[in-house]
C-alpha positions as CSV (number, residue, x, y, z in Angstrom):
1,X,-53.7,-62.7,-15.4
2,X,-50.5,-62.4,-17.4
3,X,-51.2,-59.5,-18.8
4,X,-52.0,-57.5,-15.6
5,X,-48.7,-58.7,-13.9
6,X,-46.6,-58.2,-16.3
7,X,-47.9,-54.5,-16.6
8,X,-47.9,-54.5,-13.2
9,X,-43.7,-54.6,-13.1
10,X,-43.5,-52.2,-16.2
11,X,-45.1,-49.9,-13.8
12,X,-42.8,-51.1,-10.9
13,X,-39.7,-50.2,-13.2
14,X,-40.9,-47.4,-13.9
15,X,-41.5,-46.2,-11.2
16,X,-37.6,-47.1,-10.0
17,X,-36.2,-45.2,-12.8
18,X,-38.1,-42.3,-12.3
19,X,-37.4,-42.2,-8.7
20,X,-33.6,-43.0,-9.8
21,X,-33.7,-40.1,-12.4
22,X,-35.2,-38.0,-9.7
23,X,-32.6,-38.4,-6.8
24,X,-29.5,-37.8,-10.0
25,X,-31.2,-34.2,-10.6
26,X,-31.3,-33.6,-6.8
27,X,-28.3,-34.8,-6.5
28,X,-26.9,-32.7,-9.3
29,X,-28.9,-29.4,-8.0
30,X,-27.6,-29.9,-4.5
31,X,-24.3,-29.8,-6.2
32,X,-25.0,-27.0,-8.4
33,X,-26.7,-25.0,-4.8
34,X,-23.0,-26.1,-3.2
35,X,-21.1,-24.8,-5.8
36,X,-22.9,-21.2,-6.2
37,X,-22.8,-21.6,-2.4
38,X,-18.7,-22.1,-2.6
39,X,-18.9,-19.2,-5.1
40,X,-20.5,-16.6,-3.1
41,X,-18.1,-17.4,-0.4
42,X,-15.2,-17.2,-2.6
43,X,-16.3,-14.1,-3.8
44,X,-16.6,-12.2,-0.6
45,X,-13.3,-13.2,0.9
46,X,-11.9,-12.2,-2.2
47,X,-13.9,-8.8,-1.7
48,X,-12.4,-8.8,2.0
49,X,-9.2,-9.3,0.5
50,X,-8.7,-6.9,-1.6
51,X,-10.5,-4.3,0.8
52,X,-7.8,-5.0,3.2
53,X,-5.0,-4.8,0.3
54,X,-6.5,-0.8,-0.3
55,X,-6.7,-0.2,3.0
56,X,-2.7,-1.2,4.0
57,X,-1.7,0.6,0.3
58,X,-3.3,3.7,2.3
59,X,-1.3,3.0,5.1
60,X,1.7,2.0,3.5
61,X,1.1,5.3,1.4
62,X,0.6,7.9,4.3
63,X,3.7,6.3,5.7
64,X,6.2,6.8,2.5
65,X,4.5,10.1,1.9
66,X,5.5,10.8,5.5
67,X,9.5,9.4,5.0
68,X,9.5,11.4,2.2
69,X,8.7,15.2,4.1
70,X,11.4,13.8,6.2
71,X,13.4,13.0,4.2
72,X,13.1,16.7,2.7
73,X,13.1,18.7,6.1
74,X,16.8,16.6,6.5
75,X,17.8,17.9,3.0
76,X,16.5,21.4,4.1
77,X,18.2,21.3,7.3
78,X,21.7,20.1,6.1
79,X,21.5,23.1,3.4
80,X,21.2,25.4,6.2
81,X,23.4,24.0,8.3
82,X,26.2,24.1,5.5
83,X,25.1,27.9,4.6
84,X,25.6,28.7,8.5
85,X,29.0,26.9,8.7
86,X,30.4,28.5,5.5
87,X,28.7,31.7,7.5
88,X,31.1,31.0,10.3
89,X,33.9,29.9,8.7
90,X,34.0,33.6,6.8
91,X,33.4,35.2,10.0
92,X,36.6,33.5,11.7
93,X,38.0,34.3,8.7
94,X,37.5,37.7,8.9
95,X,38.2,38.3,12.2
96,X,41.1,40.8,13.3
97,X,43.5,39.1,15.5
98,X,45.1,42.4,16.8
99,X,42.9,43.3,20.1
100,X,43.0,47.0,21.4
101,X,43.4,48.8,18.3
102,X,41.5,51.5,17.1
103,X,42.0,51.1,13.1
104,X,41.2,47.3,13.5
105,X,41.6,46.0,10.0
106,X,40.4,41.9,9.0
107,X,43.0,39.6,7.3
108,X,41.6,40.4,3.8
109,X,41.5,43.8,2.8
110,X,38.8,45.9,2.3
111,X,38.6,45.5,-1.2
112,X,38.5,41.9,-1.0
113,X,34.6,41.9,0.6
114,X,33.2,43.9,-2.0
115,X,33.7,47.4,-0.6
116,X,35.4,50.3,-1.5
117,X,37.4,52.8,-0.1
């Protein structure tokens, strides 16, 4: 009888460590699930991220490309604007202050434009 109980707790013991062994390794794949769980999820808002980083470069790029073709119309415009006032400033320049006269001659002479006599 001695021999069948104590055979009997062996068994029992066992039995317990198994079962012990077994809930570790669940416990351990249920960690292993949670981190390749965590992973994933890391992984796609990292994904979302840098989707959203490309799409504001875009933006941020169509708007400097946009600052600078202003930026070069201003340039264009303010070379024009000082060709037109030197324009104007020649013109009052040359402009004959004597009214009613037939041989109206400008302040510079003729020679001084570029033309000859």
């Amino acid at each position: 009888m001695a021999a069948a109980f104590g055979s009997g707790w062996a068994i029992q013991i066992a039995f317990y460590q198994y079962e012990r062994r077994k809930r570790i390794v669940d416990a351990k794949n249920a960690e292993i699930d949670l981190d390749t769980k965590q992973d994933q999820l890391h992984d796609k808002q990292l994904d979302n991220a840098f989707k959203q980083i490309v799409e504001l470069q875009n933006i941020v790029d169509t708007e400097r490309n946009k600052w600078i073709e202003l930026a070069k119309k201003v340039v264009q415009l303010k070379t024009e604007l000082l060709a037109e006032k030197e324009a104007r400033q020649l013109a009052e320049y040359d402009r004959c202050t004597v009214h009613y006269c037939e041989n109206r001659i400008p302040p510079r002479g003729l020679n001084d434009v570029g033309r000859s006599n």
